[in-house]
Backbone atoms as SQL, in Angstrom:
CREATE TABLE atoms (id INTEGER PRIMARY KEY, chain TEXT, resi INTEGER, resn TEXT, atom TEXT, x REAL, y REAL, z REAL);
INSERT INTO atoms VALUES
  (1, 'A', 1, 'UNK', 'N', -0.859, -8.001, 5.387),
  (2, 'A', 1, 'UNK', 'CA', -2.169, -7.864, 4.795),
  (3, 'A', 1, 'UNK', 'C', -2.878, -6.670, 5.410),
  (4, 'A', 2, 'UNK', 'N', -3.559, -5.816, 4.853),
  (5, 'A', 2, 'UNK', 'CA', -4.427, -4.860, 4.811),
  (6, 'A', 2, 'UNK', 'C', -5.213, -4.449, 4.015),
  (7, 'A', 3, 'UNK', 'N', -6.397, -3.563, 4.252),
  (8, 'A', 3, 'UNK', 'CA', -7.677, -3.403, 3.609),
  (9, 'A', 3, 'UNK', 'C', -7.259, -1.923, 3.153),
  (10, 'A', 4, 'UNK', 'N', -7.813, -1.352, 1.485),
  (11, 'A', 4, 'UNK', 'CA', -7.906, -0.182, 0.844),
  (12, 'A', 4, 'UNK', 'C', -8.575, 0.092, 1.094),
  (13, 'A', 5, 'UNK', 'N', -9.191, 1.567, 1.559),
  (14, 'A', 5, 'UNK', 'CA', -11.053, 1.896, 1.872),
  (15, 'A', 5, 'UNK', 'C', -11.259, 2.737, 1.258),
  (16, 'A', 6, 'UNK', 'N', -11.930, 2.592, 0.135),
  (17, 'A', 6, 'UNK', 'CA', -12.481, 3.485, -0.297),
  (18, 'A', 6, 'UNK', 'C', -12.439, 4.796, -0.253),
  (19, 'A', 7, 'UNK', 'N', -13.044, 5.555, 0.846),
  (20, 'A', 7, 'UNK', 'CA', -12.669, 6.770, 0.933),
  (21, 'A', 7, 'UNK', 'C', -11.698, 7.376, 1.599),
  (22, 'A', 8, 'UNK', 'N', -10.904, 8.023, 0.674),
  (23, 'A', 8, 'UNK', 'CA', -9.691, 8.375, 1.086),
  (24, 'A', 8, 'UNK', 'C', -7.999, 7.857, 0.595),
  (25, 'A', 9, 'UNK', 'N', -8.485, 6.424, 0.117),
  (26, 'A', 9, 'UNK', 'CA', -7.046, 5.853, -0.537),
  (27, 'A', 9, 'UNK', 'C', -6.223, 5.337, 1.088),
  (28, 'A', 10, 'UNK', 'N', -7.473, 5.216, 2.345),
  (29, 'A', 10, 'UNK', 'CA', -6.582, 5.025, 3.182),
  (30, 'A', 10, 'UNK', 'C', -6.258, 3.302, 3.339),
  (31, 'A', 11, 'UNK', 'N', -4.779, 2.701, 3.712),
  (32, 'A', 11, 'UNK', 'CA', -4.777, 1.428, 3.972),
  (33, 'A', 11, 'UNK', 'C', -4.549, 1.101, 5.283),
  (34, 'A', 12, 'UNK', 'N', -5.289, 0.128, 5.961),
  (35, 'A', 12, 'UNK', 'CA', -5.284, -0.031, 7.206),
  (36, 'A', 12, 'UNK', 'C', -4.594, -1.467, 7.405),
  (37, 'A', 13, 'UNK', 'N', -4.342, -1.758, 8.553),
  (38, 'A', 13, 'UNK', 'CA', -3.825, -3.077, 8.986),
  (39, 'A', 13, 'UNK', 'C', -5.316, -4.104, 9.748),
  (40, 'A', 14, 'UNK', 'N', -5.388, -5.420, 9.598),
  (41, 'A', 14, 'UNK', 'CA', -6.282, -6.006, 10.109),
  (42, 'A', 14, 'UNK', 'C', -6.594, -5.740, 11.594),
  (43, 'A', 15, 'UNK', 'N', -5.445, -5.120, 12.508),
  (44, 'A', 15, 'UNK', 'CA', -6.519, -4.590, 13.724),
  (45, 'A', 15, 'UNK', 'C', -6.750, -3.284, 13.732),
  (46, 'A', 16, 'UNK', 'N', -7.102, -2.971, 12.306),
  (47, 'A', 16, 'UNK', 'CA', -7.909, -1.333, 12.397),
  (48, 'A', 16, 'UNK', 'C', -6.595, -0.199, 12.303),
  (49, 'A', 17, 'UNK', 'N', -5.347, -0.047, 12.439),
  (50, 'A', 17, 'UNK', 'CA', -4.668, 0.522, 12.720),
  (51, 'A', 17, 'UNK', 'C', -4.128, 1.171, 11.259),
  (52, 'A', 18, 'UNK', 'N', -4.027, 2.122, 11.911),
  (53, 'A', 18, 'UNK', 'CA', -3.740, 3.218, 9.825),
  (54, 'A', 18, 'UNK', 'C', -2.326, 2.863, 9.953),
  (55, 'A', 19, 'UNK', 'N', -2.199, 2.147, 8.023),
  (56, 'A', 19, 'UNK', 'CA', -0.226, 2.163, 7.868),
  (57, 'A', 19, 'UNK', 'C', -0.250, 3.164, 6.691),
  (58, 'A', 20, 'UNK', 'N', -1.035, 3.469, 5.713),
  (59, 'A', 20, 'UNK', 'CA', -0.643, 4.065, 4.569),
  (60, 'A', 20, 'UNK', 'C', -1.782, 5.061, 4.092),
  (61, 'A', 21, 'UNK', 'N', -1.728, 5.785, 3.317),
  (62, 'A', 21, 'UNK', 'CA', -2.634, 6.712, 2.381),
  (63, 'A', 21, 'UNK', 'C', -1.918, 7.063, 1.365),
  (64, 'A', 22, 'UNK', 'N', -2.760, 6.625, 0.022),
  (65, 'A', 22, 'UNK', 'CA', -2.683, 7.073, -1.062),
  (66, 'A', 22, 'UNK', 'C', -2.951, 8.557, -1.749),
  (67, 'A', 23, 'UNK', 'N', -1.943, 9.027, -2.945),
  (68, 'A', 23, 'UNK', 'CA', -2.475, 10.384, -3.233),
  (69, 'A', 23, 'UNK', 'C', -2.844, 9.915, -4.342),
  (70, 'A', 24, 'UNK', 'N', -3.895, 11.315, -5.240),
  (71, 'A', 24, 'UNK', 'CA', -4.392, 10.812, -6.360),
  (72, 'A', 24, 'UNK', 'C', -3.692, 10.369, -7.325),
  (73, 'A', 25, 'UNK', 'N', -2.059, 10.237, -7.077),
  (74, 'A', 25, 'UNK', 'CA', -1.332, 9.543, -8.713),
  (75, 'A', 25, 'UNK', 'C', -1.149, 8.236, -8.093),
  (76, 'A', 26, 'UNK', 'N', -1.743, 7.654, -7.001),
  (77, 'A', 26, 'UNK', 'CA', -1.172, 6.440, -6.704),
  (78, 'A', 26, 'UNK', 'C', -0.318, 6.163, -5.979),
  (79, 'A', 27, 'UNK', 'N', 1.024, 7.784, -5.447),
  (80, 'A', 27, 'UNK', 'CA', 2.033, 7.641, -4.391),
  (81, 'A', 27, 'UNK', 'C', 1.060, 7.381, -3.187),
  (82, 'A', 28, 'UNK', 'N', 2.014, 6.248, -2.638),
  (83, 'A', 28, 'UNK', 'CA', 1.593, 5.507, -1.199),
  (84, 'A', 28, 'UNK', 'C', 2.463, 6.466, -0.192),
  (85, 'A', 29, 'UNK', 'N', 1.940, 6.816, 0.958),
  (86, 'A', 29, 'UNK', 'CA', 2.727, 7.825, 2.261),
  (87, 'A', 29, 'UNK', 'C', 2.759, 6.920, 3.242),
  (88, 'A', 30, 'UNK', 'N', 3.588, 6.553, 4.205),
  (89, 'A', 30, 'UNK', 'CA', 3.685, 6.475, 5.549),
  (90, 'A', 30, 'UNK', 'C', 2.631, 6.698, 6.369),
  (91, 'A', 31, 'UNK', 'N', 1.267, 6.401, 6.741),
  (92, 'A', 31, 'UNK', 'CA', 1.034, 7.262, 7.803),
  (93, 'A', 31, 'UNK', 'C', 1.651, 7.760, 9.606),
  (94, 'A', 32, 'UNK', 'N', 2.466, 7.165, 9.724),
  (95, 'A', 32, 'UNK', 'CA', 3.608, 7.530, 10.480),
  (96, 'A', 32, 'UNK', 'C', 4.176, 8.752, 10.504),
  (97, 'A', 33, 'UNK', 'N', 5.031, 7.998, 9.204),
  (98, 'A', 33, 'UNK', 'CA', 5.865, 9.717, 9.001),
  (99, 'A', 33, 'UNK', 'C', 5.482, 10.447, 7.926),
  (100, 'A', 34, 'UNK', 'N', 4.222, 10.411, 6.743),
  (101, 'A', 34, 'UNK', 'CA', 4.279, 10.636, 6.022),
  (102, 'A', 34, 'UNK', 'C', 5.103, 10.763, 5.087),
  (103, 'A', 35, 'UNK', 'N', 5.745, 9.699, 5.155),
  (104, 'A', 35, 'UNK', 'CA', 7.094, 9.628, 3.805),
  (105, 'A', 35, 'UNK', 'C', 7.138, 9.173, 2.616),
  (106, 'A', 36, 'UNK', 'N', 6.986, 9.522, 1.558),
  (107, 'A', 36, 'UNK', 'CA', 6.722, 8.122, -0.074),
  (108, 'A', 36, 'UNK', 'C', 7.281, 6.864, 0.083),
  (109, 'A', 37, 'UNK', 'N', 6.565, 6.275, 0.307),
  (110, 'A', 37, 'UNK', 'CA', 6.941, 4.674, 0.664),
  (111, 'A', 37, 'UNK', 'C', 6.893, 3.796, -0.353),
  (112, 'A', 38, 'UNK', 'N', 5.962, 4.178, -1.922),
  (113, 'A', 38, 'UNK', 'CA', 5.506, 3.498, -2.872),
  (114, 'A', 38, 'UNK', 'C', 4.801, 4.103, -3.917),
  (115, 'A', 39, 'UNK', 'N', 3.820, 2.770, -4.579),
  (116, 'A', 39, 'UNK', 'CA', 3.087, 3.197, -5.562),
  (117, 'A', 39, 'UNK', 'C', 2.100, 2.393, -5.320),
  (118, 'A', 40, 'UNK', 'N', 0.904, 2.410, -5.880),
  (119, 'A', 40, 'UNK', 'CA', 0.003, 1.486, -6.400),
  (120, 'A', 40, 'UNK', 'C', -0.683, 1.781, -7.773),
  (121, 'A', 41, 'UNK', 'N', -0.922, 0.626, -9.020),
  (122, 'A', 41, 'UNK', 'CA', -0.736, 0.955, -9.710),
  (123, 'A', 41, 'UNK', 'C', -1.166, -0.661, -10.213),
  (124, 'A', 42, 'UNK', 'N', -2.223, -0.671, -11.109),
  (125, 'A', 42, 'UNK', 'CA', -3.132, -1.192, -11.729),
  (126, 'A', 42, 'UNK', 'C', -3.224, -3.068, -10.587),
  (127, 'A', 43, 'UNK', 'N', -3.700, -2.596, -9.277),
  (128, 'A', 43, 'UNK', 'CA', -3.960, -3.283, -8.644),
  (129, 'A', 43, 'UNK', 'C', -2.744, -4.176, -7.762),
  (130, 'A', 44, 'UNK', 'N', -1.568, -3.470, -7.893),
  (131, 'A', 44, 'UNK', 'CA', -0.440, -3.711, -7.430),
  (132, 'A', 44, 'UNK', 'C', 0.134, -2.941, -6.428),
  (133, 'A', 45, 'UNK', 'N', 0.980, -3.161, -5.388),
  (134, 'A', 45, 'UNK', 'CA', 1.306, -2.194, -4.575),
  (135, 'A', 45, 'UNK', 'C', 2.805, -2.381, -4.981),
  (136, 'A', 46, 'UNK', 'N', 3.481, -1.459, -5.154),
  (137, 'A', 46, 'UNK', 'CA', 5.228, -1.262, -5.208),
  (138, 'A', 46, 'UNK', 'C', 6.118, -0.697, -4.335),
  (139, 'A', 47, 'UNK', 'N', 7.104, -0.958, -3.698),
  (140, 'A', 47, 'UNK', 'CA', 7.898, 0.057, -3.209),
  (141, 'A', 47, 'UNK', 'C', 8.756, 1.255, -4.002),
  (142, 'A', 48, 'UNK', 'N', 9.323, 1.623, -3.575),
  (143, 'A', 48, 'UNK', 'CA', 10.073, 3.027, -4.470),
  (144, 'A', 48, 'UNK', 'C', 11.222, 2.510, -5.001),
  (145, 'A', 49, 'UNK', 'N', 11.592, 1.364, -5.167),
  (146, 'A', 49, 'UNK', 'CA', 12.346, 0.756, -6.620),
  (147, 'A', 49, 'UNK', 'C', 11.574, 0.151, -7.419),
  (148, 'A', 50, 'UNK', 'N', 10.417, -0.411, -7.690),
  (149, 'A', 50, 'UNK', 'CA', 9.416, -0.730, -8.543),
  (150, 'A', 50, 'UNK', 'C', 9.201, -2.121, -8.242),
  (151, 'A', 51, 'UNK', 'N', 9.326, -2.366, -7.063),
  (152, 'A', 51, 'UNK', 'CA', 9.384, -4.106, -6.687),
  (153, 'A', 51, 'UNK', 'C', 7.818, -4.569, -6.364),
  (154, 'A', 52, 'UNK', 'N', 6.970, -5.108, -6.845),
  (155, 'A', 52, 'UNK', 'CA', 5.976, -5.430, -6.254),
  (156, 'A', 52, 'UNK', 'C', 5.981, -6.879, -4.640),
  (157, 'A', 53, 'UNK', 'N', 5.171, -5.697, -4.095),
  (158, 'A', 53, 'UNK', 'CA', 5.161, -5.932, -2.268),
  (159, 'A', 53, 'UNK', 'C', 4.301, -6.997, -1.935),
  (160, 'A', 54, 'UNK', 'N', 2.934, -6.555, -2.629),
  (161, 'A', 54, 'UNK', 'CA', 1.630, -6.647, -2.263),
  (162, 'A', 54, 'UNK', 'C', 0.123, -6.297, -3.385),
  (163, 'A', 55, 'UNK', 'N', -0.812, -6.728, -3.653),
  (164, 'A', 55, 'UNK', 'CA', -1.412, -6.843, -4.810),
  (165, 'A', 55, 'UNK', 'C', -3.151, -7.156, -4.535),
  (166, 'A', 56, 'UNK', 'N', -3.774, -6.434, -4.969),
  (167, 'A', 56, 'UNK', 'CA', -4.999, -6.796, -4.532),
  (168, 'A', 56, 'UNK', 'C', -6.162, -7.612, -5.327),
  (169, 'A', 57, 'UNK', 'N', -7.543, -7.678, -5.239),
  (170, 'A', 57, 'UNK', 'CA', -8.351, -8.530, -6.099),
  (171, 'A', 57, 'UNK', 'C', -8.168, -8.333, -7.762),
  (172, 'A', 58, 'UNK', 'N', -8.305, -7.003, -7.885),
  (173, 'A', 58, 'UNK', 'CA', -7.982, -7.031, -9.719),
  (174, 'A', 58, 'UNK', 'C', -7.050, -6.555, -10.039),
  (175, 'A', 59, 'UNK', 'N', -5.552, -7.075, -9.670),
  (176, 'A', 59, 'UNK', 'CA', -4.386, -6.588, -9.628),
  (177, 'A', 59, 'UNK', 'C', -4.298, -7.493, -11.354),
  (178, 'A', 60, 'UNK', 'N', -3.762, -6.757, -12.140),
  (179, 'A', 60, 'UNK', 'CA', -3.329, -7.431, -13.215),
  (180, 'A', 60, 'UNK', 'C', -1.824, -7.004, -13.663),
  (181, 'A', 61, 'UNK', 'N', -1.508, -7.647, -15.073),
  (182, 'A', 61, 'UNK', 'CA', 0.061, -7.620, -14.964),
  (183, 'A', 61, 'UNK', 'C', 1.001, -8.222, -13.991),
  (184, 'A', 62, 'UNK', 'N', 1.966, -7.805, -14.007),
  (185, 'A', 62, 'UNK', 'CA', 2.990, -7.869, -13.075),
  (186, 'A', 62, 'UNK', 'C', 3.615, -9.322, -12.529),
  (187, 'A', 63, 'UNK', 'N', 4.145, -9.983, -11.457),
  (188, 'A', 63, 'UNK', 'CA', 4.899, -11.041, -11.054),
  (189, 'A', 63, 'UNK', 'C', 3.220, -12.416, -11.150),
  (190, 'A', 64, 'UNK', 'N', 3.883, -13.775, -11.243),
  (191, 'A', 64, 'UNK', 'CA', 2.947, -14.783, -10.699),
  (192, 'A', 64, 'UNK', 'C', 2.558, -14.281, -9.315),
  (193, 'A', 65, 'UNK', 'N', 1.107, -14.341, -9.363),
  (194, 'A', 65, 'UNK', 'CA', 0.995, -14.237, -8.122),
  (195, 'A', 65, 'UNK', 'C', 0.908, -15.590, -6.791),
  (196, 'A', 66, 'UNK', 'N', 1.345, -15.569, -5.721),
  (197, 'A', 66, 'UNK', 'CA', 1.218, -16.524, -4.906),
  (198, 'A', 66, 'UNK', 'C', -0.081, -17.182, -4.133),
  (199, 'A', 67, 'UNK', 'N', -0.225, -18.223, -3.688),
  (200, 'A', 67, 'UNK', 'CA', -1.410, -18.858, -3.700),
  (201, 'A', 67, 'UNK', 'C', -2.008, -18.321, -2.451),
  (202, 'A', 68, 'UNK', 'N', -3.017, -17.464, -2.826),
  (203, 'A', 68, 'UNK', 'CA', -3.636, -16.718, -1.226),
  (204, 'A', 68, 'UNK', 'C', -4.798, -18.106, -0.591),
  (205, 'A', 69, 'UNK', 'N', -4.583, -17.481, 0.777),
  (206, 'A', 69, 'UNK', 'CA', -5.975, -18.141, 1.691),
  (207, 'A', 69, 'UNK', 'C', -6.712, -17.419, 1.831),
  (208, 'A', 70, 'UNK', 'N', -7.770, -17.836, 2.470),
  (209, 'A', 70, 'UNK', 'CA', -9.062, -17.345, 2.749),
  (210, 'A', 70, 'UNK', 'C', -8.906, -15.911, 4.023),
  (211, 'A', 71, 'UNK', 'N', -9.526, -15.161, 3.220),
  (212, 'A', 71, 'UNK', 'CA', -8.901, -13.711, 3.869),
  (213, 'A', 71, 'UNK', 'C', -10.174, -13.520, 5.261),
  (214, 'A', 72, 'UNK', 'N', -9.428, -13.094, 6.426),
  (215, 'A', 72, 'UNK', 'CA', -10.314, -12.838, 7.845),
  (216, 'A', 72, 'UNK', 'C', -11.484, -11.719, 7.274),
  (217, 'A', 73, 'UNK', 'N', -12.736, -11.646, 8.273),
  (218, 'A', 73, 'UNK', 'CA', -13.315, -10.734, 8.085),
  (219, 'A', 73, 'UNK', 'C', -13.117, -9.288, 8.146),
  (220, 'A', 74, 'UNK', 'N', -13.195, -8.588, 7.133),
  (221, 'A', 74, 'UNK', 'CA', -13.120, -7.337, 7.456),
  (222, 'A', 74, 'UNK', 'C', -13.944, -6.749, 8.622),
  (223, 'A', 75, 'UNK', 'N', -12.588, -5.881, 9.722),
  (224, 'A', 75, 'UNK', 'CA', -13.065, -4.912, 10.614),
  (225, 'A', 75, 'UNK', 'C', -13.662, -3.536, 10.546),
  (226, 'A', 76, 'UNK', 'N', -14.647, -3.432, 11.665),
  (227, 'A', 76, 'UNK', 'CA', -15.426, -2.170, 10.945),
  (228, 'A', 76, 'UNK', 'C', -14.673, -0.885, 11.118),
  (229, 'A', 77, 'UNK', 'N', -14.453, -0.374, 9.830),
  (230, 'A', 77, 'UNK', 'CA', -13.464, 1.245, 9.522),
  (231, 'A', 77, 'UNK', 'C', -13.334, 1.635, 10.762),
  (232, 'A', 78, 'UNK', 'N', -12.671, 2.405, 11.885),
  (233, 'A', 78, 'UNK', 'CA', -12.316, 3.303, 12.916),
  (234, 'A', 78, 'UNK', 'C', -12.557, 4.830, 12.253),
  (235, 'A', 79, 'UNK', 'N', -13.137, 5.585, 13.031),
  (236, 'A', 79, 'UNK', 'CA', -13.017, 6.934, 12.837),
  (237, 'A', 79, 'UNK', 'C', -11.816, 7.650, 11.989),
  (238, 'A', 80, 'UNK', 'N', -11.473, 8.340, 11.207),
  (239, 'A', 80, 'UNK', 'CA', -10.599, 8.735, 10.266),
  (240, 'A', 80, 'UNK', 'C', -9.923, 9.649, 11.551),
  (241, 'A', 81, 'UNK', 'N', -9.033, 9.693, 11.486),
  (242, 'A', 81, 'UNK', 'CA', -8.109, 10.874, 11.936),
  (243, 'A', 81, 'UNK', 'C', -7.063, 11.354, 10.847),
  (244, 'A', 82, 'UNK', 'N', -6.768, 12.680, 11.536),
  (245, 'A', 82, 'UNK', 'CA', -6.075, 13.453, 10.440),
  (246, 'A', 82, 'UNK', 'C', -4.760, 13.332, 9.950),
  (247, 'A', 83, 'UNK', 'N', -4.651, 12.928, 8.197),
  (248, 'A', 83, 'UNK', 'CA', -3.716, 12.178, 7.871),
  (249, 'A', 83, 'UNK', 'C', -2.298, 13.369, 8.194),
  (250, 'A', 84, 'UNK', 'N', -1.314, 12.874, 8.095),
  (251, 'A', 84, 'UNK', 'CA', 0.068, 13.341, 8.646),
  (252, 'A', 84, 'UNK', 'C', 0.618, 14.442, 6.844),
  (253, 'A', 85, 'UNK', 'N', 1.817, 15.116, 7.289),
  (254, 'A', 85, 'UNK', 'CA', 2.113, 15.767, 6.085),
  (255, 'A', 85, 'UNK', 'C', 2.705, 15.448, 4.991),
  (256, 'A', 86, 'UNK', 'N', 2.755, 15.161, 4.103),
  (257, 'A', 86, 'UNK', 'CA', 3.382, 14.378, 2.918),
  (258, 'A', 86, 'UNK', 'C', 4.784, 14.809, 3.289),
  (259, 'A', 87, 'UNK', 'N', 5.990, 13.664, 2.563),
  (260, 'A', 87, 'UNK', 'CA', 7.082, 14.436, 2.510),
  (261, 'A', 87, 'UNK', 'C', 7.019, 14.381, 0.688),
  (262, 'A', 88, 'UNK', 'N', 8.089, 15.095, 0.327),
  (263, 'A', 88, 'UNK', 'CA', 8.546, 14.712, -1.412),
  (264, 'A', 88, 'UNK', 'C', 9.097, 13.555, -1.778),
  (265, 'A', 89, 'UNK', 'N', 8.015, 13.168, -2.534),
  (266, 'A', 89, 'UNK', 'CA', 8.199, 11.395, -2.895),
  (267, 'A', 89, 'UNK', 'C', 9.169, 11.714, -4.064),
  (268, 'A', 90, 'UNK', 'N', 9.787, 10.427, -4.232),
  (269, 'A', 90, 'UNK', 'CA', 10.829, 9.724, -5.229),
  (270, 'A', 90, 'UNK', 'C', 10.181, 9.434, -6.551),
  (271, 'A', 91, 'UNK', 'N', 10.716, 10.091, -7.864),
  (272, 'A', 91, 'UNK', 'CA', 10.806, 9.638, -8.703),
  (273, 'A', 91, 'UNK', 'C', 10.511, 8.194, -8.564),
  (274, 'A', 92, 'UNK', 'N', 9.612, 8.087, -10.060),
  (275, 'A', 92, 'UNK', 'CA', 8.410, 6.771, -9.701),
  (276, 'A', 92, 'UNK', 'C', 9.920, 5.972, -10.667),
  (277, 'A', 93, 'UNK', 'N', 9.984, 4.721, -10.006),
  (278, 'A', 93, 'UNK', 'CA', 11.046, 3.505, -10.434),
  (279, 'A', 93, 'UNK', 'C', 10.479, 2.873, -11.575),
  (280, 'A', 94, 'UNK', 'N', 11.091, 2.616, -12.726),
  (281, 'A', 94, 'UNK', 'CA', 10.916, 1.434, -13.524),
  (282, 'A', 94, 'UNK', 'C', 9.915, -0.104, -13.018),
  (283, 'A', 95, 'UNK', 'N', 8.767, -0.476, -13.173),
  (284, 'A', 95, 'UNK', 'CA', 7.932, -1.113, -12.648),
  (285, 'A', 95, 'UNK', 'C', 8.965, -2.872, -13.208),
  (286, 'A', 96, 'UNK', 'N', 9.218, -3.399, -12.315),
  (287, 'A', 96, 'UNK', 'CA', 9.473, -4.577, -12.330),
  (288, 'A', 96, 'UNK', 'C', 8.551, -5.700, -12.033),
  (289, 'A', 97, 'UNK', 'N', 8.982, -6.987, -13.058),
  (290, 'A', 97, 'UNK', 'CA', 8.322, -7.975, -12.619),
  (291, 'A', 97, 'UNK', 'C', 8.835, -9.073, -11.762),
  (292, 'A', 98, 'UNK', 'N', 9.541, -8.547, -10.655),
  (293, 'A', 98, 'UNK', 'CA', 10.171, -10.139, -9.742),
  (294, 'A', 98, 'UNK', 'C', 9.483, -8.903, -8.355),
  (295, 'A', 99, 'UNK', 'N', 9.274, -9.578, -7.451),
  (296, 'A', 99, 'UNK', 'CA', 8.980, -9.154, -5.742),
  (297, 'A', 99, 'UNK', 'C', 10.328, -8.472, -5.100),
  (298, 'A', 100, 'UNK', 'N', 9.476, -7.661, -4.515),
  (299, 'A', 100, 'UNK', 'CA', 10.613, -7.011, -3.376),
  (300, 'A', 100, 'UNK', 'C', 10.150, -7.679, -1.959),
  (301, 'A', 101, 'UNK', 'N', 10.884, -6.790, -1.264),
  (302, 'A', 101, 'UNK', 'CA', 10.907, -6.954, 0.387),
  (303, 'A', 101, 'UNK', 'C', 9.810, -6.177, 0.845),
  (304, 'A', 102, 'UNK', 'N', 8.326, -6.396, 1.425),
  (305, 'A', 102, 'UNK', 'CA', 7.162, -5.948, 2.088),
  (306, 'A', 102, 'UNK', 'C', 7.928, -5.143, 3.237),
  (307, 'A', 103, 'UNK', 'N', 9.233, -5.124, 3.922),
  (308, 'A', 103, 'UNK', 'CA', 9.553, -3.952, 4.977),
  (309, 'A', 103, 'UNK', 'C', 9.943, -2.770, 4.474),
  (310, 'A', 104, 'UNK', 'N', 10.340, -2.447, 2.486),
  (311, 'A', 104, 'UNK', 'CA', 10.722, -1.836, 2.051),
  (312, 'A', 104, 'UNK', 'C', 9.534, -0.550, 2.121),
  (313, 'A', 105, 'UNK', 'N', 8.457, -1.091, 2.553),
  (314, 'A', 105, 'UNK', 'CA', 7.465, 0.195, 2.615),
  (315, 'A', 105, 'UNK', 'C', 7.114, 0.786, 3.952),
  (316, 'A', 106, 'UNK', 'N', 7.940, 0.165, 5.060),
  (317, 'A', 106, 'UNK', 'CA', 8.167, 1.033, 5.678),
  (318, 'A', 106, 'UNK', 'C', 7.114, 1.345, 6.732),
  (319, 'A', 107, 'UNK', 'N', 6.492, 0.569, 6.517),
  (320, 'A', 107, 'UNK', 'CA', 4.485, 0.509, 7.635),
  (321, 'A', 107, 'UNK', 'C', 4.788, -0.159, 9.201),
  (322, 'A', 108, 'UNK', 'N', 5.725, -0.732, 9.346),
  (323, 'A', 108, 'UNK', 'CA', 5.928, -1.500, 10.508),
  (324, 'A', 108, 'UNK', 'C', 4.997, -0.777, 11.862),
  (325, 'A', 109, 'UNK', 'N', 4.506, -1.482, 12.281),
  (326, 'A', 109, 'UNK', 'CA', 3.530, -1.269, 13.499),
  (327, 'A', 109, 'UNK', 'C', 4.728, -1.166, 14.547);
């Protein structure tokens, strides 16, 4: 679980810690290594075979979604630091409707 913020397309992990940034078509990067790790895409997050990972409040389409709990309070944003260099993302995958594997994107702390 992690929070989208607004500015920037950046996604963070619940103790504040940067895993991802979005570009304006929706490719998801590494912030690590800056590598194409995904997509996001009408409230869905995908990996780079089209598997949905992860999915947010007005995620529509796509797999049943699973029965969420009551989400912790959001932590207050950390100072932005400077995002890492893109690499050349993958041809966007055929969008599927069954789940992938959440390590397929590659964020591991």
């Amino acid at each position: 679980m992690g929070w989208l913020h607004d500015h920037g397309g950046i996604v963070t992990y619940p103790n504040n810690r940067w895993a991802l940034f979005a570009g304006d078509d929706g490719a998801l990067h590494s912030w690590r290594s800056g590598a194409h790790v995904g997509w996001i895409h009408d409230g869905w997050v995908m990996n780079t075979h089209g598997r949905h990972v992860a999915f947010m409040d007005r995620a529509s389409g796509g797999p049943v979604m699973p029965v969420r709990h009551v989400a912790p309070v959001r932590p207050v944003t950390p100072v932005r630091p400077v995002r890492p260099v893109r690499s050349v993302r993958n041809i966007r995958s055929v969008r599927s409707l069954s789940w992938g594997d959440l390590s397929e994107l590659d964020v591991a702390e």
